[in-house]
NUMIKOL-210903 format. One record per residue (C-alpha): x, y, z; residue in three letters. Coordinates in steps of 0.5 Angstrom, whole numbers. Each point is the difference from the previous one (the first is absolute). Last residue first. Layout:
# NUMIKOL-210903
+-------+-------+-------+---------+
|     u |     v |     w | residuo |
+-------+-------+-------+---------+
|     X |     Y |     Z |     ALA |
...
+-------+-------+-------+---------+
END
This chain:
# NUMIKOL-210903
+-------+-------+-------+---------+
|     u |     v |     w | residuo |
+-------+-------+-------+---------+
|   216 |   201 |   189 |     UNK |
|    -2 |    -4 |    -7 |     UNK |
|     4 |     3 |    -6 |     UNK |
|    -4 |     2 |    -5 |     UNK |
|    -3 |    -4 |    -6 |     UNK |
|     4 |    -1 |    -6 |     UNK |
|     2 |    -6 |     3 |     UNK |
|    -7 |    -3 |     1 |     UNK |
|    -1 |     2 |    -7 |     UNK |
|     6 |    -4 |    -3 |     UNK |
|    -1 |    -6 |     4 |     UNK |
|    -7 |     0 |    -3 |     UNK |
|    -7 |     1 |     4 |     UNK |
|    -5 |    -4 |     2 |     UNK |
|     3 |    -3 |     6 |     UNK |
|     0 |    -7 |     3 |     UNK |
|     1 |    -2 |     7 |     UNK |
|     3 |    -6 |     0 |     UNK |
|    -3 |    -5 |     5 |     UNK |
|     2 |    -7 |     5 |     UNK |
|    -3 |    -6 |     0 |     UNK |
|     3 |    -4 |    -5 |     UNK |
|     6 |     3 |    -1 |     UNK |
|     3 |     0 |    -8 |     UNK |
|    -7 |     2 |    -3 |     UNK |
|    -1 |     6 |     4 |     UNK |
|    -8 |     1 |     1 |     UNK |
|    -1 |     7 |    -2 |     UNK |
|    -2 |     6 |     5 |     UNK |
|    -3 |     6 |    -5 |     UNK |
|     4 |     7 |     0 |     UNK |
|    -2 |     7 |    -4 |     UNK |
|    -6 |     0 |     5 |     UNK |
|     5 |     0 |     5 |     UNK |
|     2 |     6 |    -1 |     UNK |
|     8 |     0 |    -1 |     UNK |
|     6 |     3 |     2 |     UNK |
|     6 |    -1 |    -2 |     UNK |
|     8 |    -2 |     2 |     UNK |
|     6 |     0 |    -4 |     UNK |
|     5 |    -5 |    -1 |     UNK |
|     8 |     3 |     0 |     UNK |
|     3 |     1 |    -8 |     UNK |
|     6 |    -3 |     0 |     UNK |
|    -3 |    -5 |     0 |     UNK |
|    -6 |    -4 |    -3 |     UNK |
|    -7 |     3 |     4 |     UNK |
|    -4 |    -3 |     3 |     UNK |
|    -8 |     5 |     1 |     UNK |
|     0 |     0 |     9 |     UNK |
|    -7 |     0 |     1 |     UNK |
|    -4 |     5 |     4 |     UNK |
|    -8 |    -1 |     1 |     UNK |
|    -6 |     4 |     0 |     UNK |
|    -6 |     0 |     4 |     UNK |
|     0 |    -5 |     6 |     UNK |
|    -4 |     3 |     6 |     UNK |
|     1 |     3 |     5 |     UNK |
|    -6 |     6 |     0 |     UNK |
|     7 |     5 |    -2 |     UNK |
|     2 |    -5 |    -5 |     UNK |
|     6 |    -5 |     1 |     UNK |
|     4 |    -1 |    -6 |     UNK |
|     4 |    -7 |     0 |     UNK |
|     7 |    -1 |    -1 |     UNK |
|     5 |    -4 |    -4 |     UNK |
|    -5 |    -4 |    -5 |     UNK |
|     5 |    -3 |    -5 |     UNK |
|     3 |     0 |    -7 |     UNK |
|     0 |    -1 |    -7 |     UNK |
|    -2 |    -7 |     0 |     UNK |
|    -2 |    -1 |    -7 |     UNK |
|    -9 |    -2 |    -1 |     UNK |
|    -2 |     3 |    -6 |     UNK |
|    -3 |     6 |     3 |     UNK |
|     7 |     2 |     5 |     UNK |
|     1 |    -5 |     6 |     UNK |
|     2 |     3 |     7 |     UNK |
|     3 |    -5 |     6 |     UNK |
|    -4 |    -1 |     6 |     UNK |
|     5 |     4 |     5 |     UNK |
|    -6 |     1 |     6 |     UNK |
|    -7 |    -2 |    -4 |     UNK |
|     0 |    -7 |     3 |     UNK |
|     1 |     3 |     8 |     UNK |
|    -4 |     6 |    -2 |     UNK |
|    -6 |    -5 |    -3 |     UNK |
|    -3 |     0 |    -6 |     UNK |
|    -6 |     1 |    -3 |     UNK |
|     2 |     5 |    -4 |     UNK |
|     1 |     5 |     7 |     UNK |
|    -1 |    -4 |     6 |     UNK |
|    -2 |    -8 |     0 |     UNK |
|     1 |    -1 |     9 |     UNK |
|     5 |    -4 |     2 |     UNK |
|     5 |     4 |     0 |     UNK |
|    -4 |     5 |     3 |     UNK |
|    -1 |     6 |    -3 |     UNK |
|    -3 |     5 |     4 |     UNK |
|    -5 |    -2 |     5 |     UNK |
|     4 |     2 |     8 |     UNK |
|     6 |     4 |    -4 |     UNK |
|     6 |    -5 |    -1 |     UNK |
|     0 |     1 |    -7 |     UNK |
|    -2 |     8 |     0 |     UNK |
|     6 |     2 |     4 |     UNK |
|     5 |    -5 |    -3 |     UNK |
|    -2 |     4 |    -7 |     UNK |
|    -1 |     6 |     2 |     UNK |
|     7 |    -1 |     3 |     UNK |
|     3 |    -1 |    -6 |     UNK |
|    -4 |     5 |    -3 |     UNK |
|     4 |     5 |     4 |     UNK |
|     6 |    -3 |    -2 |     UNK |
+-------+-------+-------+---------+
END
């Protein structure tokens, strides 16, 4: 909740990241909020599900939900946002997908995100 509230603070605060204006992996909020996550070799293995607000307000991480088959619920992480890069996404002209350097099985033995 708190980093929710961080994140709405950060976003309407006057010189955060608007929605038009390239913000973290040249990206803007508006394009990074619910992009889906691809592992190294270009699988869908999630989403981006928040971003991580830093004390300065600027993008320092962000949380991704990790799928998961059921009955096991899906996981959500945190990564740096040197671990990720902005790629275009071949199936929506237009829209990205942020990409991970990390493997599925990596992120979900990552801790679990608050």
């Amino acid at each position: 909740m708190k980093l929710a509230v961080m994140l709405t603070a950060a976003l309407l605060a006057p010189g955060a990241y608007a929605q038009t204006a390239p913000g973290p992996l040249g990206l803007t909020a508006e394009q990074l909020d619910d992009a889906d996550l691809i592992d190294p070799q270009g699988r869908e293995i999630g989403e981006v599900e928040n971003l991580m607000i830093g004390p300065k307000g600027d993008v320092v991480g962000l949380i991704v939900e990790i799928d998961q088959r059921a009955p096991n619920p899906d996981r959500r992480v945190q990564i740096a946002l040197s671990d990720a890069r902005a790629v275009p996404d071949p199936t929506d002209p237009g829209a990205f997908n942020v990409q991970t350097r990390q493997t599925r099985e990596q992120l979900l033995a990552l801790p679990e995100a608050r």
